[in-house]
N, C-alpha and C positions, 0 to 999 in steps of 0.2 A: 274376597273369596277365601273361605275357609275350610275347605276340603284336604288339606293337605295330610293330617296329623290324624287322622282315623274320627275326622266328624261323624262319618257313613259306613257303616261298616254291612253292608246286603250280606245274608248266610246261603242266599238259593236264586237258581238265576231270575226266579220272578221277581224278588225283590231287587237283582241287579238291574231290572227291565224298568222297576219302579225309579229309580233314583234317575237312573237315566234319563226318563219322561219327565220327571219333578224338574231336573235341570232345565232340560227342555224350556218345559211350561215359561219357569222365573225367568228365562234367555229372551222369551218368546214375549210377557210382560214388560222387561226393559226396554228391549230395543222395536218391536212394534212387530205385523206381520205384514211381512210381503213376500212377492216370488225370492227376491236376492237373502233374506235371512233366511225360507227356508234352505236354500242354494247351499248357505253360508253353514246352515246344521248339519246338512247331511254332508257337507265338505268336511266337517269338524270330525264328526262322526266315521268317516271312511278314512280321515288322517287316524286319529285312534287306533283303528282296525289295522291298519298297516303298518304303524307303530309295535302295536304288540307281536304283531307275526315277526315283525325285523329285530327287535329287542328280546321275545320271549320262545315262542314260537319254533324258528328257526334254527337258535343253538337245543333246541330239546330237540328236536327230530335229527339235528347234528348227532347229537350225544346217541340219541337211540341206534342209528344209523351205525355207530360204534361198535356199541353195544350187541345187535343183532345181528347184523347184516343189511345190506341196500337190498331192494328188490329190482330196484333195475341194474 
């Protein structure tokens, strides 16, 4: 796997959407289709999502929060 180092670089979220599918697909080629690999993607897929909210997310609506003021 060689994504680490700027292989892919998407400039708009369509092509974020692209890269994501292309992964998809080649994931989907290796290991075969069934109910548990889809299971297993969109498990992949929703660790991701909560990844970024917990790592990136989080501390910027922290800092905003700062910055502005809380609404609640």
């Amino acid at each position: 796997m060689a994504l680490r180092h700027g292989a892919v670089s998407p400039s708009t979220p369509g092509e974020l959407n692209f890269v994501f599918t292309e992964l998809i697909k080649r994931y989907l080629d290796k290991v075969g289709e069934s109910y548990q690999t889809y299971n297993d993607i969109i498990g992949a897929l929703e660790g991701a999502k909560l990844e970024l909210y917990r790592r990136k997310i989080a501390p910027y609506e922290d800092k905003k929060i700062q910055e502005n003021s809380d609404v609640y």
